[in-house]
C-alpha positions as CSV (number, residue, x, y, z in Angstrom):
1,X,15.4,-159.7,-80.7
2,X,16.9,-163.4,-81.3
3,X,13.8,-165.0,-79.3
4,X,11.8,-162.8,-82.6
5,X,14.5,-164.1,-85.0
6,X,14.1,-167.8,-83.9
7,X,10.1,-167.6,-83.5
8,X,10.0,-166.1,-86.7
9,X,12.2,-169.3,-88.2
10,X,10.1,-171.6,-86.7
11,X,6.5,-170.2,-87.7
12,X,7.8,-170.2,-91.3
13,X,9.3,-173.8,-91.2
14,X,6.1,-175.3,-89.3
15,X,4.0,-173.5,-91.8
16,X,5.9,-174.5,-94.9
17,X,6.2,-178.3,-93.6
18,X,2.4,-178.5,-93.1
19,X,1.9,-176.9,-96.3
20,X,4.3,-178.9,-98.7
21,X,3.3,-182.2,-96.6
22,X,-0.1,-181.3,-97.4
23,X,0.4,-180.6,-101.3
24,X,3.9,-182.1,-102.2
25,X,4.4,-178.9,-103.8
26,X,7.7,-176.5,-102.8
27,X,5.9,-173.5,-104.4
28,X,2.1,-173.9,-102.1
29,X,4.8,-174.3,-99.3
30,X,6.5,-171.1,-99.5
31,X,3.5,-169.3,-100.8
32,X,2.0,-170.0,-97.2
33,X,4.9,-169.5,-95.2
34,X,5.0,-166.1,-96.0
35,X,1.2,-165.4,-96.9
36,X,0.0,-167.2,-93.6
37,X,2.1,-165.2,-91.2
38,X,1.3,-161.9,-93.1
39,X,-2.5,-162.9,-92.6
40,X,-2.2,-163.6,-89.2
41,X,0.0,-160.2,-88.4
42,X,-3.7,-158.5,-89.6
43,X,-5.6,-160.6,-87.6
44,X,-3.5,-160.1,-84.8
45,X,-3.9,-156.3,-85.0
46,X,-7.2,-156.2,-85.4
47,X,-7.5,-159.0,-82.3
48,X,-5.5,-156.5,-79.9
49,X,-7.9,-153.1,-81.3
50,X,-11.0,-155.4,-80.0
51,X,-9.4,-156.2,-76.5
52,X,-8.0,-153.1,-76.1
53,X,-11.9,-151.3,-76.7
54,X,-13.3,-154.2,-74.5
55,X,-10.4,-153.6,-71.8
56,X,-10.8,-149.9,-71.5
57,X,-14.9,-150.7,-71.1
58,X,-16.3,-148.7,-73.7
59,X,-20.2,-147.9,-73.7
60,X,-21.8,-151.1,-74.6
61,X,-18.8,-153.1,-74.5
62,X,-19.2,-154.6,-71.1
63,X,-22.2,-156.2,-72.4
64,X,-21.4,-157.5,-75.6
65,X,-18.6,-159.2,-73.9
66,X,-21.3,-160.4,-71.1
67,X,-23.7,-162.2,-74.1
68,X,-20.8,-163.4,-76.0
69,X,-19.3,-165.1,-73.4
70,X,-22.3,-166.4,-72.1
71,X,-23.2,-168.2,-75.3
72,X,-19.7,-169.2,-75.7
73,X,-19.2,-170.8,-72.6
């Protein structure tokens, strides 16, 4: 739980540095270092449901993965 804590500390801090470095303004900062991590908590879900399908080899799947990575690579 305190390596979540800390993480947690430091992905707000980075994200409020790069914002306010970026903008000089406190208020963009902290706007993104909450918004940004909330965002990415979505994304995250949504990244896992994908590999999750793709890992359990769902019709089709196998060759979507196939092309993509293929045309990717």
């Amino acid at each position: 739980m305190l390596k979540t804590v800390t993480f947690t500390l430091m992905h707000f801090t980075i994200a409020f540095s790069v914002a306010y470095a970026l903008t000089g303004s406190i208020a963009v900062g902290g706007l993104l270092a909450v918004v940004e991590p909330l965002c990415n908590a979505v994304g995250f879900h949504f990244h896992e449901k994908f590999w999750k399908r793709i890992e359990q080899g769902q019709p089709g799947d196998a060759a979507l993965t196939h092309n993509w990575l293929h045309r990717h690579a």
